[in-house]
C-alpha positions as CSV (number, residue, x, y, z in Angstrom):
1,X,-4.6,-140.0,51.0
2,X,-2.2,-141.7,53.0
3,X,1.7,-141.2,51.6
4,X,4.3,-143.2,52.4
5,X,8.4,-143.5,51.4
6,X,10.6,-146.7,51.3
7,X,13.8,-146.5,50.7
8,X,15.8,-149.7,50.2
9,X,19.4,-149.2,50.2
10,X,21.7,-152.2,48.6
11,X,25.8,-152.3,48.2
12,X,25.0,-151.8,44.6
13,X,21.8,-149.2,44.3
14,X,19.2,-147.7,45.8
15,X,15.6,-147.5,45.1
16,X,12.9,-145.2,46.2
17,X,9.2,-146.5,46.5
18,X,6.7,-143.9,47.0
19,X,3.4,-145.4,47.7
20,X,-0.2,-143.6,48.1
21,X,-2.5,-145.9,49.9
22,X,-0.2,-148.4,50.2
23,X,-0.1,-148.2,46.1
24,X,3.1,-148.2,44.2
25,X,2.6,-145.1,42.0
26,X,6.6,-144.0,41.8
27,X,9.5,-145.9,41.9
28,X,12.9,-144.8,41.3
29,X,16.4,-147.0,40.9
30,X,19.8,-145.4,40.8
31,X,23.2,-147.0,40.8
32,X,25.4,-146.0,44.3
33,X,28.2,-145.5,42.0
34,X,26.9,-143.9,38.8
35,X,28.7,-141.1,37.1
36,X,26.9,-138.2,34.8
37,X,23.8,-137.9,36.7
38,X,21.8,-134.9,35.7
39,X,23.2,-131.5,37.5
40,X,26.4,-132.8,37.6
41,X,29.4,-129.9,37.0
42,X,32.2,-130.7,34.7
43,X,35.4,-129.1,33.1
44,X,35.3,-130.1,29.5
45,X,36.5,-129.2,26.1
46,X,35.1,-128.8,22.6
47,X,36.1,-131.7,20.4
48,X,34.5,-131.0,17.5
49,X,32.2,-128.3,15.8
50,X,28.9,-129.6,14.3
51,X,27.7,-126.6,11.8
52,X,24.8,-129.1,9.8
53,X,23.3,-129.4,13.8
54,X,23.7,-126.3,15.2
55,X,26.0,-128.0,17.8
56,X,29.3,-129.2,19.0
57,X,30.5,-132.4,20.8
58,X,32.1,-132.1,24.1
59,X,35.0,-134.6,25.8
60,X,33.8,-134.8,29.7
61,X,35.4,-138.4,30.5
62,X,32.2,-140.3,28.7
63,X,33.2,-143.1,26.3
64,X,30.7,-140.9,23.8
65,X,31.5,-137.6,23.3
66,X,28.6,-135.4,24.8
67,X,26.4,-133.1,23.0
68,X,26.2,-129.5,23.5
69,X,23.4,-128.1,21.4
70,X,23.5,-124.1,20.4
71,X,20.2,-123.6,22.2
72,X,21.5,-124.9,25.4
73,X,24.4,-121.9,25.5
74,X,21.9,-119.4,27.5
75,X,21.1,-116.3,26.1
76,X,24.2,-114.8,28.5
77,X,26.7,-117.5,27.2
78,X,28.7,-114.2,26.3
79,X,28.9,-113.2,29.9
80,X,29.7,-116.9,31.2
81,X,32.8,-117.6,28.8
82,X,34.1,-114.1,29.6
83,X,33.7,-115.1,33.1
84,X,35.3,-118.9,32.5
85,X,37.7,-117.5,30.6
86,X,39.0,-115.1,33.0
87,X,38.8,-117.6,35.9
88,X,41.6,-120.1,34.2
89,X,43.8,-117.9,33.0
90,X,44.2,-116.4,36.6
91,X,44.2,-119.5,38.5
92,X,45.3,-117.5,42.1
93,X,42.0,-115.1,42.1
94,X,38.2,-116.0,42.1
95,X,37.0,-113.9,39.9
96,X,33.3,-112.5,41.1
97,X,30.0,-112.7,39.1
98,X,28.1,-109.9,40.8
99,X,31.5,-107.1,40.1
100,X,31.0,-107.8,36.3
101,X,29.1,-106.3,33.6
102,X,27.0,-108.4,32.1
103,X,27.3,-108.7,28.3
104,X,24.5,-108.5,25.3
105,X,22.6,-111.8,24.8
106,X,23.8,-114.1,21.9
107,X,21.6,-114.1,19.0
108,X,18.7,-116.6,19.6
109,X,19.1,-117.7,15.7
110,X,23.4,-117.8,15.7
111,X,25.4,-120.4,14.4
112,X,27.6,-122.4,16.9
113,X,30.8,-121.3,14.7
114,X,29.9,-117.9,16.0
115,X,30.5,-118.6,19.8
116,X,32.6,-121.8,19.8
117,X,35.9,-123.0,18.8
118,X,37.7,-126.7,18.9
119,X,39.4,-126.9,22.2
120,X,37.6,-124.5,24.1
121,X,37.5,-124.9,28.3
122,X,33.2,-124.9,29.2
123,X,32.0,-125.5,32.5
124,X,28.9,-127.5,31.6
125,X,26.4,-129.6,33.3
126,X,24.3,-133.0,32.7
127,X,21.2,-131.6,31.2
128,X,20.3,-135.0,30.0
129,X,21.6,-138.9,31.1
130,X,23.2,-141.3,28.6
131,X,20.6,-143.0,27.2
132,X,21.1,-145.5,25.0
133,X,24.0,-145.3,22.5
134,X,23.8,-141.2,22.9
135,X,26.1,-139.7,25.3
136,X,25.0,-137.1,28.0
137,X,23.1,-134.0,26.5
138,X,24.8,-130.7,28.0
139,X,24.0,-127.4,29.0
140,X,26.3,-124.1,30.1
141,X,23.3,-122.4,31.8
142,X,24.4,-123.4,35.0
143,X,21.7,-123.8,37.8
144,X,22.0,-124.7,41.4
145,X,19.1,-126.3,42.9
146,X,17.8,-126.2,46.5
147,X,14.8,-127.3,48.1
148,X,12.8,-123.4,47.9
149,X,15.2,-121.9,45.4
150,X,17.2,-122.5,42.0
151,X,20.2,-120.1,41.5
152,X,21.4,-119.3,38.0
153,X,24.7,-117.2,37.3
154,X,25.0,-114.7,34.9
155,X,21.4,-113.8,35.0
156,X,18.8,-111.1,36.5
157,X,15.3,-112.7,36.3
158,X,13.3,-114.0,39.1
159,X,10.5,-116.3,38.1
160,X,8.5,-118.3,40.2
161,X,6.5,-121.2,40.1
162,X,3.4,-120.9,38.6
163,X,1.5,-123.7,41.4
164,X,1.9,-121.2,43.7
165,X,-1.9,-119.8,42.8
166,X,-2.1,-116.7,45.0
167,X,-1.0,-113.3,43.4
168,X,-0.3,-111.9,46.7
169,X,1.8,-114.7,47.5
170,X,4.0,-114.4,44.5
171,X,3.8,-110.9,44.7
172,X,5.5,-111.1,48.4
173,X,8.3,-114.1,47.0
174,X,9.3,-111.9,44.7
175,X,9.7,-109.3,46.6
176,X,11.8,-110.9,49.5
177,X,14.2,-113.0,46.8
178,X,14.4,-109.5,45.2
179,X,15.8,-108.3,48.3
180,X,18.4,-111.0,49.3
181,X,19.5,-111.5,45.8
182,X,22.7,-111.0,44.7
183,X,23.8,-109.0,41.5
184,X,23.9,-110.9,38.3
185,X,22.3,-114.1,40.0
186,X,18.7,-115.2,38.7
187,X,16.7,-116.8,41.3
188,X,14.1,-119.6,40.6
189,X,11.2,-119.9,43.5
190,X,9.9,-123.0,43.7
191,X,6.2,-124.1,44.5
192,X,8.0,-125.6,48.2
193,X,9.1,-121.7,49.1
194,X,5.4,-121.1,49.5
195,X,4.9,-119.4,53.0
196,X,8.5,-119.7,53.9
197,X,10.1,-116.5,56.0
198,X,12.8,-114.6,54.6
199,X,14.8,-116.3,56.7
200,X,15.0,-119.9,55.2
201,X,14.8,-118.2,51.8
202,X,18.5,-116.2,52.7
203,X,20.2,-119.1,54.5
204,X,19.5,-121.8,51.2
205,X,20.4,-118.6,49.0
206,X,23.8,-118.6,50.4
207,X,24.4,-122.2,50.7
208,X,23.5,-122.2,47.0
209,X,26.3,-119.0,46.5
210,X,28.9,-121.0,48.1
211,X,28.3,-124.7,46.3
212,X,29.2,-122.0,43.1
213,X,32.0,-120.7,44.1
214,X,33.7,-124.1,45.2
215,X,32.6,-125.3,41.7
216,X,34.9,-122.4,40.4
217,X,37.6,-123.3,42.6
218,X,37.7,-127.0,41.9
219,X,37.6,-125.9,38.4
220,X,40.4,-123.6,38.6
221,X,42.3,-126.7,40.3
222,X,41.1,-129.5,38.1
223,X,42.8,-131.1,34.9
224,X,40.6,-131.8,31.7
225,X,38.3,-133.1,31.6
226,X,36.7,-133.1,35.5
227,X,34.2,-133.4,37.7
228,X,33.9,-130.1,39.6
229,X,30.6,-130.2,41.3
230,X,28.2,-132.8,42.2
231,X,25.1,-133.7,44.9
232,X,26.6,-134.2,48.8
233,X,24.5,-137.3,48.3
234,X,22.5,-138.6,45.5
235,X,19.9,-139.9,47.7
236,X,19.3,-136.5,49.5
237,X,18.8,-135.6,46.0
238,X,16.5,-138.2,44.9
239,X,14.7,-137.6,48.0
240,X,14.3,-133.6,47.9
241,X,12.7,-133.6,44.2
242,X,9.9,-136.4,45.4
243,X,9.5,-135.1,49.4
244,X,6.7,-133.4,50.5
245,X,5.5,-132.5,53.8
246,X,2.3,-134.6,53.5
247,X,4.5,-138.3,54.0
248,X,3.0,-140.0,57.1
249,X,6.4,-142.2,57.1
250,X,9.9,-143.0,55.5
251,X,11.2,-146.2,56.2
252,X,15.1,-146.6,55.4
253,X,16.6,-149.8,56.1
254,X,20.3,-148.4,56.1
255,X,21.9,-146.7,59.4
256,X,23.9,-144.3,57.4
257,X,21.1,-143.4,54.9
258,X,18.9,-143.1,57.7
259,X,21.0,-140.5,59.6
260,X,21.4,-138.7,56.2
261,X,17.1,-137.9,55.5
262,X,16.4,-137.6,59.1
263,X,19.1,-134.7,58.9
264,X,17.6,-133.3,55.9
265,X,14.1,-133.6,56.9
266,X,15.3,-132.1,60.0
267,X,16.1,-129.3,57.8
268,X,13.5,-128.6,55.9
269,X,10.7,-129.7,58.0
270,X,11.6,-129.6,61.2
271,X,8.0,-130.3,63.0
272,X,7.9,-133.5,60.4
273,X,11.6,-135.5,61.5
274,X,9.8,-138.0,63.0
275,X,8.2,-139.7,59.8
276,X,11.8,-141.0,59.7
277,X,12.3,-144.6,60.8
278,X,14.6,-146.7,60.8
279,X,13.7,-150.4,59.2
280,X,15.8,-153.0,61.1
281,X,14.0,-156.3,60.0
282,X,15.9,-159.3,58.5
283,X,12.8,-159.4,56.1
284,X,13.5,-157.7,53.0
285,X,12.1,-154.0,53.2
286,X,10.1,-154.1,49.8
287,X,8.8,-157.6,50.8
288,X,7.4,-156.4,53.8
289,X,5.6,-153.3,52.1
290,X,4.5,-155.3,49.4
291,X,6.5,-153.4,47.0
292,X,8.0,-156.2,45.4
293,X,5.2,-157.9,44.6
294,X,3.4,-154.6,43.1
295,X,7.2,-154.3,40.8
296,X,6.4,-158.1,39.4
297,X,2.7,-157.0,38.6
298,X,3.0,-153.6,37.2
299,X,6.2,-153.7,35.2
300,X,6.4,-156.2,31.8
301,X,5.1,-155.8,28.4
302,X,1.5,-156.3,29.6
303,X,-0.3,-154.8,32.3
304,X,-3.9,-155.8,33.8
305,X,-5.9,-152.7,35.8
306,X,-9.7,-153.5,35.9
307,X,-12.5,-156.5,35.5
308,X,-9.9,-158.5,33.1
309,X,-8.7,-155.4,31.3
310,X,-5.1,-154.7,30.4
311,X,-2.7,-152.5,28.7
312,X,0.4,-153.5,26.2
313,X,3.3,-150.9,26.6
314,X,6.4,-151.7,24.3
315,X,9.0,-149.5,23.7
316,X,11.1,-148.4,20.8
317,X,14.1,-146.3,20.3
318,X,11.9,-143.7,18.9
319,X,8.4,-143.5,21.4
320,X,6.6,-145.7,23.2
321,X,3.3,-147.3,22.5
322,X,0.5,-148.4,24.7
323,X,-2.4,-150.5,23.9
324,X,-5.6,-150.2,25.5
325,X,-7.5,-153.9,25.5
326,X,-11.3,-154.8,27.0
327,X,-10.2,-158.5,27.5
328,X,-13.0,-160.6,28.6
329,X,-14.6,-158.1,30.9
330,X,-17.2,-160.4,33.3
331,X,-19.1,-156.8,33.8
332,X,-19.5,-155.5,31.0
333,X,-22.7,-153.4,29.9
334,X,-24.5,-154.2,26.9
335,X,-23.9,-150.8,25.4
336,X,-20.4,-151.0,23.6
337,X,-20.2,-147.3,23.4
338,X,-20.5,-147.2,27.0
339,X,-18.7,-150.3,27.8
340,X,-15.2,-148.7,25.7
341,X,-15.4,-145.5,27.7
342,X,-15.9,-147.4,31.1
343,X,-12.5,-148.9,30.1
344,X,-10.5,-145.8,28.1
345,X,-11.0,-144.1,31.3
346,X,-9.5,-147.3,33.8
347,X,-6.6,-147.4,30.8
348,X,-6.1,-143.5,31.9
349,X,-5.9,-144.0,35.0
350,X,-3.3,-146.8,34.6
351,X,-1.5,-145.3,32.6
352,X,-1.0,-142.3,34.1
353,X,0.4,-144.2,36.7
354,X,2.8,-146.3,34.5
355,X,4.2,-143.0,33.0
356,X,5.1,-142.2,36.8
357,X,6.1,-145.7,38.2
358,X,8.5,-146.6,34.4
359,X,9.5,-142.6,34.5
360,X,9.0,-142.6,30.6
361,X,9.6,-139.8,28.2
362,X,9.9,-138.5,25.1
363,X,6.9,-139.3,23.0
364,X,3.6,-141.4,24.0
365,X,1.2,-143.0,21.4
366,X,-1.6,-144.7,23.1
367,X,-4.4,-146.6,21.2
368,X,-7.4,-146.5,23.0
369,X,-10.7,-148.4,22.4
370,X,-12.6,-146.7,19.4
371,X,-15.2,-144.5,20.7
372,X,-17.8,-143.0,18.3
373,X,-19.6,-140.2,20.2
374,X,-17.6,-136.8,20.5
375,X,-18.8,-136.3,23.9
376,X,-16.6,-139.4,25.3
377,X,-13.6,-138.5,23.5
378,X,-13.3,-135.1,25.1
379,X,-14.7,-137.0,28.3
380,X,-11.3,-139.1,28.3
381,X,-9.0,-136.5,27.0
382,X,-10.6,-134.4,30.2
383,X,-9.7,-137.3,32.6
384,X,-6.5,-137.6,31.1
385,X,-5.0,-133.7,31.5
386,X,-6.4,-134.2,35.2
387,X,-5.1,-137.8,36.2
388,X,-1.8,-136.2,34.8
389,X,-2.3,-133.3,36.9
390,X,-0.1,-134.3,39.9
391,X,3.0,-136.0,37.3
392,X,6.2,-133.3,38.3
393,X,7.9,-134.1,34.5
394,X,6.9,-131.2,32.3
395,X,4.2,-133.2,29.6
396,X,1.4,-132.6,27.0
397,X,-1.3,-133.8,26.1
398,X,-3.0,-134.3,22.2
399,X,-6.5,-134.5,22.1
400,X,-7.8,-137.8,20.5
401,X,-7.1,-138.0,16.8
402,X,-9.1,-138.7,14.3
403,X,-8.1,-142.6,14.3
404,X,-8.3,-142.5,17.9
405,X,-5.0,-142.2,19.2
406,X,-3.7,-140.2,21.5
407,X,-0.1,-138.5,21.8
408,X,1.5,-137.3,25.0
409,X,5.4,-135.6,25.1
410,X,6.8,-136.2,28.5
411,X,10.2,-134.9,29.3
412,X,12.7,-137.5,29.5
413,X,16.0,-136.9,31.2
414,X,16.7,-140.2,32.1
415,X,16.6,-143.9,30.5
416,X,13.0,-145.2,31.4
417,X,13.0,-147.7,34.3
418,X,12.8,-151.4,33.0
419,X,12.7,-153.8,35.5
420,X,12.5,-157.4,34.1
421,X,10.0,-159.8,35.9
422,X,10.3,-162.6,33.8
423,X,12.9,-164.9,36.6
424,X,15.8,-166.3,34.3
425,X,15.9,-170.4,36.2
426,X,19.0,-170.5,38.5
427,X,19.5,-174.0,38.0
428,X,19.9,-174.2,34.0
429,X,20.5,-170.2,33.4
430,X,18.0,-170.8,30.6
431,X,19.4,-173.9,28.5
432,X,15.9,-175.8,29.5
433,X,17.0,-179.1,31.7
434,X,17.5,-178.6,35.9
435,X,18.8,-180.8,37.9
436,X,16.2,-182.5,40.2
437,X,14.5,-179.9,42.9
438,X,14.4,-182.8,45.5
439,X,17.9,-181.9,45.9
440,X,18.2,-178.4,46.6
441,X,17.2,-178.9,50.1
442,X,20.9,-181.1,50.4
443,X,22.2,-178.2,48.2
444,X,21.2,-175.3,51.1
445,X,22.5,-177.5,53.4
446,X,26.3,-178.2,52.0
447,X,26.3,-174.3,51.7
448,X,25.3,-173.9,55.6
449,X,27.8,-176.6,56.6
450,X,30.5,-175.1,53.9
451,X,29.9,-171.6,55.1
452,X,30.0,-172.3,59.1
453,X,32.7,-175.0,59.6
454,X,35.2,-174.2,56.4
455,X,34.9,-170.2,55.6
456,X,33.9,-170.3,59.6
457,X,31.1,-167.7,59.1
458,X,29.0,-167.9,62.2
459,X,25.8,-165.1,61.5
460,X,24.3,-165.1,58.4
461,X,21.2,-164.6,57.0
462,X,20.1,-166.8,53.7
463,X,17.3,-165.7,52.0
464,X,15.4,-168.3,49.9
465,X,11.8,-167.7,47.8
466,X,9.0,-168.1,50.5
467,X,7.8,-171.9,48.6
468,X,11.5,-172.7,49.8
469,X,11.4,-171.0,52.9
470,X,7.5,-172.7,54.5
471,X,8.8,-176.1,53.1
472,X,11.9,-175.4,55.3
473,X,10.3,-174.7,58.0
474,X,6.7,-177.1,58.4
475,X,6.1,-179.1,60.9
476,X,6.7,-178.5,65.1
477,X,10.2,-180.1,64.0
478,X,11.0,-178.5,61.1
479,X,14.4,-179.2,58.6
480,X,15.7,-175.4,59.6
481,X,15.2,-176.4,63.4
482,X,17.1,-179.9,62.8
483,X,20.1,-177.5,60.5
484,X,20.1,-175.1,63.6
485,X,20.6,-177.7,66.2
486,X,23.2,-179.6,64.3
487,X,25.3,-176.7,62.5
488,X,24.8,-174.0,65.8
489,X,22.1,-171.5,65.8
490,X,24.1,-168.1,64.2
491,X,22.3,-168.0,61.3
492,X,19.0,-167.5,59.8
493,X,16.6,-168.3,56.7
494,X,14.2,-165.4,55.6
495,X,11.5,-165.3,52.9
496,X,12.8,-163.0,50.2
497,X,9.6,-162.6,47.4
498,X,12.5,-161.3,44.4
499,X,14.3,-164.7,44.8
500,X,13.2,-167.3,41.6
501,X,12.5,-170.3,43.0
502,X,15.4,-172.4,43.1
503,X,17.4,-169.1,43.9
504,X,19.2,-168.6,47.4
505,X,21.5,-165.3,48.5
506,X,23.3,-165.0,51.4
507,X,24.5,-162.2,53.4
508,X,26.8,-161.4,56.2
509,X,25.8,-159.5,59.9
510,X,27.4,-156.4,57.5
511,X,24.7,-157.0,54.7
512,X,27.7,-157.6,52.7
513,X,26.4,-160.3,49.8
514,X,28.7,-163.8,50.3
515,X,28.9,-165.0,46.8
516,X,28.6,-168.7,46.3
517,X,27.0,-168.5,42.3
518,X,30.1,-170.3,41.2
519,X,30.5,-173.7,42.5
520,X,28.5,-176.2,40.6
521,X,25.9,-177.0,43.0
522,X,23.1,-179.3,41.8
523,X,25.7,-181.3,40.1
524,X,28.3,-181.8,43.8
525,X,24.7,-182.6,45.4
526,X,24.2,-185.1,43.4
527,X,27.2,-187.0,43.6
528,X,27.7,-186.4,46.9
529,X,24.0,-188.4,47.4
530,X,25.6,-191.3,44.9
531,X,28.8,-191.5,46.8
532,X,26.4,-191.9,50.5
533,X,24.5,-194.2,48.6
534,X,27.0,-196.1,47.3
535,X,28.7,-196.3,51.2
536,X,26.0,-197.6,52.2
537,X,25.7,-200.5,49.7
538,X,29.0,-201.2,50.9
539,X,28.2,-201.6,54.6
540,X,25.3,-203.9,53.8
């Protein structure tokens, strides 16, 4: 299977495409500037005790106060606060985990008046992302994650991953992480750590230490609440959680971003850096990997996979549901109970891919086609654990019930991705009347002419939808041949398939975005053509 990663950076987000055969199966969008993203460190304080929940609400900065549940303390939250507490009272000395005794474990079944008080300093971290009107979902177990290893204070366990298959293999990981390991740190192995040498192990065990121990500083320094710790870059991030050694390529189409995986591919697989390319094309990068085009089809409310098939996903606050339809099949048997499970088992497939591609979580009810033999419904609940064999969110899966539904619990830690594809018309912004269409060729125009001679802007690049863009440019002599000749030749007009169709965006030689959404266009083209017309009448 052929894997490949494209990463489109823009001002305002980036987005991560991760395609197998040339197949949008994973797509991930994040905001350049967003604040309380999962693993995120802050210095907070209890606001307000919650006995009837077991849990208390936190103040970290967040217009909603965030929510700390009793379960997310850690069995060693005894050992933590002691260590918190002693860390900002002396503000001049780092106080150090591994010299410490480490306390009992908090009873499993307490009560949250029995560890916390109102006002109370917590370093906690983003266990979950706002998502809709809840604020972020906390934890004090702090963990530090690197590509082979997760480091967690306070704690003496080593586990490791349980895809690593052989014994003797997790015999030896334990046995080298056992070795390096520090006093009163818990150690993670991840499934990536698999044949690594001690080496790599100790040298991302120690860069782990040390992102701790600035966290402690910062918070010995900060004022409440505060941001004390947080990913060098959120794309390296994104990137380490969905790499794997297997990518034949990553295309980036930002210099900077670019510099930043190649050095951390460098890192962690050094034979592999030179998957990294750089994508220098004025053509959009999405466009020209077919990604946006495979966005438009597979996102909406309803989703078509096979021979006139689709799916219907809607979402509510609570789940989300997904219906399975046959539609008008053209080859379909003439056995129905065959026919449904030809199609259940498409749907699967589909589905397990939308559950990827939307990242959606929390609870699943799928309706699949009714199937009367008990030998199919276990054959689709079989293809369903395995198609959701390779999804990295922790999930299970119901077998069919009894009115043939099916439920799946997938963990959710972030807002599910939503792209709209329905194109809101640029022209009317959705009041139903557009000026005439004839005229946005004279529109482009005034805003070549406006943006060369008057804001003198001499390289550009407008992008257009591609209808726009071959009209522009039929014919040996084409309109954007005539422009270029008459206005200078410094700019150009690319194809840009995310555009509606009377839409237009220009950017700068800095792939800064030159906004011109303002002005009134339609309507100045249209008098300007009256008032030529009417000069002319004039001369006659």
């Amino acid at each position: 299977m052929r894997s490949e990663l494209i990463i489109d950076v823009q001002p305002a987000e980036v987005s991560i495409a991760l395609t197998e055969d040339s197949r949008l199966v994973s797509l991930q969008k994040e905001s350049r500037n967003i604040s309380y993203a999962v693993g995120d460190i802050y210095l907070a304080k209890v606001k307000k005790l919650m006995p009837g929940l077991n849990a208390a609400f936190v103040d970290v900065g967040y217009d909603k106060d965030a929510f700390l549940h009793y379960l997310d303390l850690g069995s060693q939250f005894s050992s933590y606060y002691q260590f918190v507490k002693q860390a900002l009272d002396d503000k001049k000395h780092l106080p150090s985990v591994s010299k410490m005794k480490l306390l009992p474990d908090i009873n499993k079944n307490g009560s949250v008046n029995d560890v916390l008080q109102k006002d109370m300093q917590l370093m906690v971290q983003i266990a979950k992302e706002p998502i809709s009107s809840k604020g972020p979902r906390l934890t004090t177990e702090i963990t530090f994650t690197g590509r082979f290893l997760v480091l967690i204070p306070f704690s003496d366990k080593i586990s490791v991953s349980q895809k690593i298959k052989t014994t003797e293999e997790k015999l030896r990981l334990r046995q080298l992480v056992e070795s390096i390991r520090p006093k009163n740190f818990g150690v993670i192995v991840r499934t990536s750590a698999e044949g690594k040498r001690v080496a790599e192990l100790n040298h991302e065990l120690k860069t782990l230490l040390k992102c701790w121990e600035d966290t402690v500083a910062n918070a010995q320094r900060a004022p409440l609440p505060s941001l004390i710790f947080e990913e060098e870059s959120r794309i390296v991030s994104m990137l380490r959680d969905v790499f794997s050694p297997s990518f034949e390529s990553i295309y980036v189409n930002d210099a900077e971003t670019y510099n930043q995986v190649a050095k951390y591919v460098s890192l962690i697989a050094p034979d592999r850096q030179d998957i990294v390319k750089l994508y220098a094309k004025d053509e959009p990068i999405f466009d020209h990997f077919n990604i946006t085009k495979q966005i438009k089809s597979s996102f909406g409310k309803t989703v078509s996979f096979k021979s006139g098939a689709y799916i219907i996903i809607e979402h509510t606050e609570a789940l989300h549901v997904i219906d399975v339809n046959s539609g008008n099949r053209s080859k379909a048997t003439n056995d129905q109970e065959s026919n449904a499970l030809e199609v259940n088992l498409r749907a699967a497939d589909e589905i397990a891919r939308q559950l990827r591609l939307r990242d959606m979580g929390g609870i699943i009810v799928i309706d699949f086609i009714d199937m009367n033999k008990a030998e199919h419904r276990q054959a689709l609940y079989d293809h369903m654990r395995e198609v959701m064999s390779n999804d990295r969110a922790r999930h299970n899966i119901l077998p069919l019930s009894k009115f043939g539904l099916m439920q799946i619990t997938r963990q959710r830690v972030r807002p599910a991705l939503d792209v709209v594809t329905a194109e809101q018309c640029p022209s009317c912004f959705g009041k139903g009347e557009v000026q005439p269409s004839l005229l946005f060729t004279d529109v482009l125009k005034e805003k070549l002419d406006y943006l060369i001679n008057d804001l003198k802007v001499k390289k550009f690049i407008m992008y257009v939808h591609p209808y726009v863009d071959a009209y522009l440019k039929k014919g040996v002599v084409s309109m954007y041949r005539r422009w270029k000749l008459e206005l200078g030749g410094g700019f150009k007009i690319v194809a840009d398939q995310s555009l509606a169709y009377l839409q237009y965006k220009v950017v700068d030689q800095d792939k800064n975005v030159i906004d011109l959404a303002d002005e009134k266009d339609l309507e100045s083209s249209s008098s300007k053509s009256k008032n030529k017309a009417k000069d002319r009448n004039k001369e006659d």
